[in-house]
C-alpha positions in Angstrom: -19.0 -4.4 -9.5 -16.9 -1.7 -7.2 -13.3 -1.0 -8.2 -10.8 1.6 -6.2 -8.1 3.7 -7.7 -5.9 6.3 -7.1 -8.3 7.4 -4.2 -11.5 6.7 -6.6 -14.0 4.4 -5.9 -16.6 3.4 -8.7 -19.3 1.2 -9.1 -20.4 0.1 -12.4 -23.0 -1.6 -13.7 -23.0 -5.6 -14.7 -26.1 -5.2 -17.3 -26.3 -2.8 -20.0 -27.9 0.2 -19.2 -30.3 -0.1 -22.1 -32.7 -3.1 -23.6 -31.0 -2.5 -27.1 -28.1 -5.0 -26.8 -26.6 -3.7 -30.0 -24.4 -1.8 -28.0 -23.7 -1.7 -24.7 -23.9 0.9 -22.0 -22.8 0.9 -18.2 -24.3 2.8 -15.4 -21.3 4.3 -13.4 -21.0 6.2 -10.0 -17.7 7.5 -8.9 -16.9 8.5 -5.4 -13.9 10.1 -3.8 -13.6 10.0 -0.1 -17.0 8.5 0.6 -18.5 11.5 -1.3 -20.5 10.5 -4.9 -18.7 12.8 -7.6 -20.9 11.2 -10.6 -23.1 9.3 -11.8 -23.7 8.8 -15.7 -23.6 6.2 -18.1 -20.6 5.1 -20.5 -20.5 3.1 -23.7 -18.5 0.1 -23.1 -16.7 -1.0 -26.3 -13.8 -3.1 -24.6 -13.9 -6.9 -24.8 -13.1 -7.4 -20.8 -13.3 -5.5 -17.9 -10.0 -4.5 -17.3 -9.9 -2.7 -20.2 -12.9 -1.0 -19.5 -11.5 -0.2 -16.2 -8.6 1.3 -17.4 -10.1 3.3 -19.8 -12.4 5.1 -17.0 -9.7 5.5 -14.6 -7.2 7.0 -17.2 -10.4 9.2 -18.1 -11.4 10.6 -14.6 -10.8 13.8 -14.9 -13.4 13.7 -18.5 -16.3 12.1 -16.1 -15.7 14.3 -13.3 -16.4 17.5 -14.8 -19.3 16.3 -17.3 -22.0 19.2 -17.2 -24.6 18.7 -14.4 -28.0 17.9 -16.0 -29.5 19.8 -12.8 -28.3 23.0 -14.4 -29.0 22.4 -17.9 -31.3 25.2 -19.7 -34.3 23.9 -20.5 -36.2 22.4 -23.2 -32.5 20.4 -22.6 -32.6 19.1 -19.1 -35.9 17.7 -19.8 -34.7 15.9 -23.4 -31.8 14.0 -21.4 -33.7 13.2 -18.7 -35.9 11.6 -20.7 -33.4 9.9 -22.9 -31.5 8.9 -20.1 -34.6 6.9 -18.8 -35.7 5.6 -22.1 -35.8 1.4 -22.6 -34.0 1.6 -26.0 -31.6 4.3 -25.5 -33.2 6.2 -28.8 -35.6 8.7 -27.8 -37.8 10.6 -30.2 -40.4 13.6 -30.0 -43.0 13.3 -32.9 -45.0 15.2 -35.1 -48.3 15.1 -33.6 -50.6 16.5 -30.9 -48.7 15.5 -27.9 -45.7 17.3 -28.9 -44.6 19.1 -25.8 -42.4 21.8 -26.6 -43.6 25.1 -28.7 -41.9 26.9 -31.4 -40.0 28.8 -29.4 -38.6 26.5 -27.1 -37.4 24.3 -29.6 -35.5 27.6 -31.3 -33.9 27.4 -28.0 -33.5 24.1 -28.1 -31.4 24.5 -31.6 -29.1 26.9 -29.6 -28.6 24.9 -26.6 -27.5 21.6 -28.8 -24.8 24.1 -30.4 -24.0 25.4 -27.1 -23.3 21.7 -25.7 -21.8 20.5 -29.0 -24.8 18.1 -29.2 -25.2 18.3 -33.0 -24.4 14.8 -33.8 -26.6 13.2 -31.0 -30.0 15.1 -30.9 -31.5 16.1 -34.7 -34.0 18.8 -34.3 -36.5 18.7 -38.3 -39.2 21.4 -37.6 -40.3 20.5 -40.8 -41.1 16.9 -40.5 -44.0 15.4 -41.0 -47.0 14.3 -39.2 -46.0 11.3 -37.4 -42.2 11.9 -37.8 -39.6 12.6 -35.2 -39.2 16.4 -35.1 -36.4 15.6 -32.5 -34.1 12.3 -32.6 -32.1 12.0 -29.8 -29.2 9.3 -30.1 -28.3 6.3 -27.4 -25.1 8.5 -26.3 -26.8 11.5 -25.4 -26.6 10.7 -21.8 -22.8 9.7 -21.7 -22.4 13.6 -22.1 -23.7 14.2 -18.5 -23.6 13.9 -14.8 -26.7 12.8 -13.3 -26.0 13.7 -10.1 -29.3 14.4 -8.4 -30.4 18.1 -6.6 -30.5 16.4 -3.3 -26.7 14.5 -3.9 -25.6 17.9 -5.0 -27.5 19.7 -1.7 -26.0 17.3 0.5 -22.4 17.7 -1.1 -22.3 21.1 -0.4 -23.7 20.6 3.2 -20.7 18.0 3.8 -18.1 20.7 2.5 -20.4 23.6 5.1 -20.0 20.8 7.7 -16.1 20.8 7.1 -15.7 24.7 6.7 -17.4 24.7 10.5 -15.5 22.3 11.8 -11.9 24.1 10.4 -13.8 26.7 12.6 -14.5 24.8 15.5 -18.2 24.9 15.5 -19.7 22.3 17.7 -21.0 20.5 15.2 -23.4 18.9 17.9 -25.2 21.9 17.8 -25.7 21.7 13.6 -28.5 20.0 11.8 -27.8 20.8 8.0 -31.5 19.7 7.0 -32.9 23.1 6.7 -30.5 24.8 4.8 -30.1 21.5 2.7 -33.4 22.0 1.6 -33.4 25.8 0.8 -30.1 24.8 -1.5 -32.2 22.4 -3.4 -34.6 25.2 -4.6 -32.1 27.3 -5.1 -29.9 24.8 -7.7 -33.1 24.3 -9.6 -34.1 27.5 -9.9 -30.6 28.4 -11.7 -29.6 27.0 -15.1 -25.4 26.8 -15.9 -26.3 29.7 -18.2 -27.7 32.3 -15.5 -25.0 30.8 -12.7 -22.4 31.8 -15.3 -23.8 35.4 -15.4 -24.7 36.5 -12.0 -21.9 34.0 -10.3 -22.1 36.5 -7.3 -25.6 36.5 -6.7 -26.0 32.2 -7.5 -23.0 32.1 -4.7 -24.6 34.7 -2.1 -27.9 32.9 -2.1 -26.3 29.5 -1.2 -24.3 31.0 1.1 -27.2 33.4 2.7 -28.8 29.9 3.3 -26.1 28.7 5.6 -25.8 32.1 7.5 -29.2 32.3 8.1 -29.3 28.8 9.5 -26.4 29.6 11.8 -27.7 33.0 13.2 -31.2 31.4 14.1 -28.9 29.0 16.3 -27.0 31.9 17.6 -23.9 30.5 16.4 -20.7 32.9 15.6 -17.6 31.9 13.6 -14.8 33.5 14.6 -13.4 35.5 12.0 -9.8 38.0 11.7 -10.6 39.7 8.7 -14.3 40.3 10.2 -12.3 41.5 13.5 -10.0 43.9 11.7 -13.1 45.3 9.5 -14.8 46.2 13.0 -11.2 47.6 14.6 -11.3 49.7 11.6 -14.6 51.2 12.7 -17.0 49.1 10.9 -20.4 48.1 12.7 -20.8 44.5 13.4 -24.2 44.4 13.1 -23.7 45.0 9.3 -21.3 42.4 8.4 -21.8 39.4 7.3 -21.4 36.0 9.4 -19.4 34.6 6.7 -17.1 37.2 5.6 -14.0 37.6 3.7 -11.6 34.9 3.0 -13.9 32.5 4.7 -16.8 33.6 2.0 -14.1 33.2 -0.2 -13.2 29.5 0.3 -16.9 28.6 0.7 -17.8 29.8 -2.1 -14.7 28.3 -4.3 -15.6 25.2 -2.7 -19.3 25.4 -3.6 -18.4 26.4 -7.4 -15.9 23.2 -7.4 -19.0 21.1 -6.6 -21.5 22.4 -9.0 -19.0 22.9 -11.8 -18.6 26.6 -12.2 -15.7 28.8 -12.2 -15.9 31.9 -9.9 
């Protein structure tokens, strides 16, 4: 089923997400101007559909700005993966010799549920027995997230380069986005939210190198004034950068509105 609103369009799921059919859970994916925002899963509690409706278009904003499981620290990004792709909805780690997280992973793992406010929906017992769930995670775990994949994310911030160059007019003729697309892939999974939130300026110059780098192996400029009044000034061109200034500036604001970090 595909619904529009307010400039949203969002596609939700008919079955329940999960095989339990105590309770049921929808597989959503929102788009705004033919670009995918999200995609997560909701518990639907409503009797019909236009409630349900109404209830995820008077909650946009909420879904929109879920955390990205692509940057999740791990042991977590792996958990809600895996919970998200469970049958049941219930996922649980046991006490026995396929337990694959070590002691101190899962002391991270206590820090990160506290971090995410995820006490209530993963239960971490170090002490349990053999057999026993030493982690429990619950059927909602995954309506916490956005399950937006690396290359969705990749190509989203491609899109938004591919508007910043034609602001500029770039021939875009002239721009194949593949490259760089895939050198923004490894960079988004080699940061967690965490690191991204502590070296912001680094996370944003790598992204951002990637789309320079592209563009100078095509010989192509973007005209820039504050990079022509650094060089009036005295500066050497050769040592400025091909983004620069307010242009680095809006890239990079558009970039952190994407992967849901503040600059």
């Amino acid at each position: 089923m595909v619904t529009s609103m307010y400039g949203y369009e969002i596609s939700i799921s008919e079955d329940n997400y999960f095989d339990d059919e105590t309770y049921m859970y929808r597989q959503i994916s929102i788009k705004e101007d033919g670009t995918t925002k999200m995609i997560g899963v909701v518990s639907d509690e409503t009797d019909d559909e236009f409630d349900f409706m109404r209830i995820l278009f008077n909650n946009m904003d909420h879904f929109l700005h879920l955390p990205l499981v692509e940057t999740l620290p791990e042991p977590l990004r792996t958990i809600v993966k895996e919970q998200e792709q469970s049958t049941y909805g219930m996922w649980f780690y046991d006490n026995d010799e396929d337990f694959p997280f070590t002691e101190d992973e899962l002391n991270l793992l206590v820090e990160q549920i506290k971090q995410y406010g995820l006490e209530y929906i993963i239960e971490v017992n170090p002490d349990a027995g053999v057999g026993d769930p030493i982690i429990t995670c619950y059927m909602s775990l995954c309506t916490c997230f956005n399950f937006l994949s690396l290359e969705l994310l990749a190509q989203n911030l491609c899109d938004e380069t591919q508007k910043f160059l034609k602001k500029k007019e770039v021939d875009l003729s002239l721009v194949d986005l593949h490259h760089p697309w895939l050198d923004m892939i490894s960079i988004i999974n080699s940061w967690s939210q965490k690191e991204i939130e502590e070296s912001k300026a680094e996370f944003f110059g790598q992204l951002i190198d990637c789309i320079e780098d592209f563009l100078e192996e095509k010989g192509i400029s973007i005209p820039s004034k504050d990079r022509d009044l650094t060089i009036a000034a005295g500066e050497d061109p050769d040592g400025l950068a091909l983004i620069y200034g307010e242009d680095y500036d809006y890239l990079a604001n558009q970039f952190a509105e994407i992967l849901h970090v503040t600059r």
